[in-house]
PATIFI-212689 format. One record per residue (C-alpha): residue in one letter; x, y, z; residue number from 0. Coordinates in Angstrom, 3 decimals, padded with zeros to 6 digits. Layout:
! residues N
@type A | c1 X | c2 Y | c3 Z | seq NUM .
...
END
This chain:
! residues 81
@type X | c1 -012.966 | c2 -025.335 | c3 021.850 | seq 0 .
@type X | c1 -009.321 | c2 -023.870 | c3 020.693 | seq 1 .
@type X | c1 -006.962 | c2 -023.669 | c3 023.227 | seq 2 .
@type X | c1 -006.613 | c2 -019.683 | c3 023.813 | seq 3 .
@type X | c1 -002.881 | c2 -020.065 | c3 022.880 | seq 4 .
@type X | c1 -002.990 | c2 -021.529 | c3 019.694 | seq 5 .
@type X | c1 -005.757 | c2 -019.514 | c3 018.459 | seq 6 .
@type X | c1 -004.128 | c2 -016.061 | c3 019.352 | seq 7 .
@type X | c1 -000.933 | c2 -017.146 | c3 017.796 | seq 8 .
@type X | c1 -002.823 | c2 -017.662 | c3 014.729 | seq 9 .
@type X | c1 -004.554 | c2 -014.411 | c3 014.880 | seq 10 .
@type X | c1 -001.037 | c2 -012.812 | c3 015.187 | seq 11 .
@type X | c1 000.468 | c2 -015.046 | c3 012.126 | seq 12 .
@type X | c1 -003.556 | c2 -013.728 | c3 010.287 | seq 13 .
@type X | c1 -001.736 | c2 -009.915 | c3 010.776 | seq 14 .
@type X | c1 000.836 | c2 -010.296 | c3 009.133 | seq 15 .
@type X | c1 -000.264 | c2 -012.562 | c3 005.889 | seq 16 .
@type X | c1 -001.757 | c2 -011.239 | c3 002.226 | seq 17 .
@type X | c1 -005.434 | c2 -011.555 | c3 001.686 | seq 18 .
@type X | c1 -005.851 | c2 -013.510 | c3 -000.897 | seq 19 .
@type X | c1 -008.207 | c2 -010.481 | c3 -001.976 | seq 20 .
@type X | c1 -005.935 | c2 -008.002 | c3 -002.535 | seq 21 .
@type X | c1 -002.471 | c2 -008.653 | c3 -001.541 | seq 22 .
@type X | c1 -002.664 | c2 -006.487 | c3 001.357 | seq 23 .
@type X | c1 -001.555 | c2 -007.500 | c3 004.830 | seq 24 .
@type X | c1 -004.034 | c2 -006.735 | c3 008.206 | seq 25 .
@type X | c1 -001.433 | c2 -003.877 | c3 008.277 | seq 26 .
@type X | c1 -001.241 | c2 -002.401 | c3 005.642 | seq 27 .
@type X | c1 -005.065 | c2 -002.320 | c3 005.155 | seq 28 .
@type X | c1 -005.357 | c2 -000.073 | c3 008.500 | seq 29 .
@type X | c1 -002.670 | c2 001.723 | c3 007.524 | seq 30 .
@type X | c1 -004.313 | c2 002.697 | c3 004.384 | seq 31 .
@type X | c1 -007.657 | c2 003.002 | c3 005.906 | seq 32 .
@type X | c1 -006.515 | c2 005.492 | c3 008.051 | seq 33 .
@type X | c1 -004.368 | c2 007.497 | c3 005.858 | seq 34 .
@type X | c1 -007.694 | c2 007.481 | c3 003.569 | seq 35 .
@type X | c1 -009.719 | c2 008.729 | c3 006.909 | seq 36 .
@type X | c1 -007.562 | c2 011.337 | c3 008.038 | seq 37 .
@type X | c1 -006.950 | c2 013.058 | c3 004.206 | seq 38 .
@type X | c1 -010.765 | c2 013.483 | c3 004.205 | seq 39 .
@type X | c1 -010.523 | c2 015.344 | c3 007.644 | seq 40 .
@type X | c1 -007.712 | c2 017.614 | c3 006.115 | seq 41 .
@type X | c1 -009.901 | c2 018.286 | c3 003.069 | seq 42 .
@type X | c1 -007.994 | c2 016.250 | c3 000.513 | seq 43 .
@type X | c1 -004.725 | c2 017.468 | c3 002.133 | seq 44 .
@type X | c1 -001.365 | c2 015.347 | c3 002.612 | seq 45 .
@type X | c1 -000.805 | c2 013.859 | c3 005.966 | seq 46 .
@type X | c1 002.090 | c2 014.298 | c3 007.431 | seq 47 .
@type X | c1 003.497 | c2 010.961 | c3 008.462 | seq 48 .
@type X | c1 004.193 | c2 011.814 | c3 012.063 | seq 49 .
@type X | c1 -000.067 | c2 012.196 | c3 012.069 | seq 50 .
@type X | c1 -000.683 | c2 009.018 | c3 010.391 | seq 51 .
@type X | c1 001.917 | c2 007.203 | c3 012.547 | seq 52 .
@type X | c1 -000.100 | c2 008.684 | c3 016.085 | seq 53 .
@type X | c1 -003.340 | c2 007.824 | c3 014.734 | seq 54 .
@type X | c1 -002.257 | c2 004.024 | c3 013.189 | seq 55 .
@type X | c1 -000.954 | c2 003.486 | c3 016.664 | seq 56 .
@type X | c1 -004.296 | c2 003.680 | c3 018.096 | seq 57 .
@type X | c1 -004.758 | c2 000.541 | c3 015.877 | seq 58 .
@type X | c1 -001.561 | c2 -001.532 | c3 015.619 | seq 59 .
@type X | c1 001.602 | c2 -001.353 | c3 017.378 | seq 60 .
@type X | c1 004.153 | c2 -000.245 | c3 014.458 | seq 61 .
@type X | c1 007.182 | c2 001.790 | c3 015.226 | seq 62 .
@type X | c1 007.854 | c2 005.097 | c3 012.900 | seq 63 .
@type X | c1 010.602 | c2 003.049 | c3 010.767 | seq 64 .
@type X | c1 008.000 | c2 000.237 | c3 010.160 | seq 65 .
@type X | c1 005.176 | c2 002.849 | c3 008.825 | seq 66 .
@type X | c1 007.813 | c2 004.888 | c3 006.629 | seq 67 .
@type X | c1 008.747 | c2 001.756 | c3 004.910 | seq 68 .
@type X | c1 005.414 | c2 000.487 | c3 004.514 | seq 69 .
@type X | c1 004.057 | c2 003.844 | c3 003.238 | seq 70 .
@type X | c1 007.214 | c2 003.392 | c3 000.426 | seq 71 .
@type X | c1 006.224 | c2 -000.143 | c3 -000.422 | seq 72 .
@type X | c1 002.694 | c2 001.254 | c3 -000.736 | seq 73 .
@type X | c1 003.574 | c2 003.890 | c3 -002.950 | seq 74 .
@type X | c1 001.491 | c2 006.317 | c3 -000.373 | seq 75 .
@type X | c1 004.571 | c2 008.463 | c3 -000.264 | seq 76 .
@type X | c1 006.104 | c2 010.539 | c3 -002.326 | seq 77 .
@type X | c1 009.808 | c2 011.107 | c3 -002.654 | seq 78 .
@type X | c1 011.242 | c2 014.366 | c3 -002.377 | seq 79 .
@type X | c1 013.799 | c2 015.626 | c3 -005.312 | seq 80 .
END
Protein backbone atom coordinates (compact mmCIF):
# COMPACT_ATOMS: atom_id res chain seq x y z
CA UNK A 1 0.00 0.00 0.00
CA UNK A 2 1.23 3.80 -0.89
CA UNK A 3 1.98 5.77 1.86
CA UNK A 4 -1.04 8.46 1.89
CA UNK A 5 1.64 11.21 1.50
CA UNK A 6 3.34 10.27 -1.42
CA UNK A 7 0.37 9.30 -3.28
CA UNK A 8 -1.54 12.67 -2.71
CA UNK A 9 1.50 14.58 -3.68
CA UNK A 10 1.38 12.79 -6.85
CA UNK A 11 -2.22 13.38 -7.40
CA UNK A 12 -1.45 17.15 -6.89
CA UNK A 13 1.78 17.03 -9.37
CA UNK A 14 -1.27 14.64 -11.88
CA UNK A 15 -3.27 18.39 -11.73
CA UNK A 16 -1.14 20.22 -12.97
CA UNK A 17 0.62 18.01 -15.95
CA UNK A 18 -0.59 17.66 -19.93
CA UNK A 19 -2.41 14.55 -20.87
CA UNK A 20 -0.63 13.06 -23.17
CA UNK A 21 -4.18 13.03 -24.97
CA UNK A 22 -4.67 16.35 -25.60
CA UNK A 23 -2.31 18.70 -24.10
CA UNK A 24 -4.68 19.82 -21.60
CA UNK A 25 -3.90 20.06 -17.90
CA UNK A 26 -6.62 18.51 -15.02
CA UNK A 27 -7.33 22.31 -15.04
CA UNK A 28 -7.86 23.38 -17.82
CA UNK A 29 -10.10 20.39 -18.79
CA UNK A 30 -12.67 21.48 -15.88
CA UNK A 31 -12.30 24.72 -16.77
CA UNK A 32 -13.43 24.03 -20.20
CA UNK A 33 -15.94 21.54 -19.17
CA UNK A 34 -17.63 23.93 -17.29
CA UNK A 35 -17.50 26.88 -19.47
CA UNK A 36 -19.01 24.24 -22.13
CA UNK A 37 -21.84 23.35 -19.29
CA UNK A 38 -22.82 26.63 -18.30
CA UNK A 39 -23.06 28.20 -22.24
CA UNK A 40 -25.65 25.42 -22.78
CA UNK A 41 -27.63 26.70 -19.65
CA UNK A 42 -27.45 30.33 -21.14
CA UNK A 43 -28.68 29.02 -24.50
CA UNK A 44 -25.46 29.34 -26.47
CA UNK A 45 -24.79 32.66 -24.65
CA UNK A 46 -21.24 34.05 -23.44
CA UNK A 47 -20.39 33.56 -19.86
CA UNK A 48 -19.31 36.11 -18.12
CA UNK A 49 -16.06 35.21 -16.44
CA UNK A 50 -17.02 36.24 -12.95
CA UNK A 51 -19.84 33.08 -13.53
CA UNK A 52 -17.39 30.68 -14.78
CA UNK A 53 -14.85 31.63 -12.07
CA UNK A 54 -17.89 30.88 -9.08
CA UNK A 55 -18.87 27.80 -10.68
CA UNK A 56 -14.96 26.38 -11.50
CA UNK A 57 -14.44 27.05 -7.85
CA UNK A 58 -16.85 24.49 -6.89
CA UNK A 59 -14.23 22.25 -8.66
CA UNK A 60 -10.67 23.54 -8.20
CA UNK A 61 -9.28 26.15 -6.11
CA UNK A 62 -8.07 28.89 -8.81
CA UNK A 63 -8.02 32.52 -7.98
CA UNK A 64 -9.76 35.08 -10.67
CA UNK A 65 -6.12 36.05 -12.11
CA UNK A 66 -5.34 32.29 -12.62
CA UNK A 67 -8.79 31.63 -14.67
CA UNK A 68 -8.40 34.99 -16.79
CA UNK A 69 -5.07 33.86 -17.90
CA UNK A 70 -5.97 30.44 -18.52
CA UNK A 71 -9.15 31.40 -20.44
CA UNK A 72 -6.38 33.68 -22.73
CA UNK A 73 -4.04 30.76 -23.16
CA UNK A 74 -7.16 28.80 -24.12
CA UNK A 75 -8.27 31.11 -26.57
CA UNK A 76 -11.90 30.89 -24.67
CA UNK A 77 -11.78 34.64 -24.49
CA UNK A 78 -12.10 37.14 -26.63
CA UNK A 79 -10.29 40.44 -26.57
CA UNK A 80 -12.04 43.55 -26.60
CA UNK A 81 -10.95 46.38 -29.34
Amino acid sequence: MACPSLNSSLKDIRNFLPDVRDGLTRQERVVLWVLHETQKERGGRNVPTAMLWGRVCEHIDISPDELSAMLARLGARKDLP
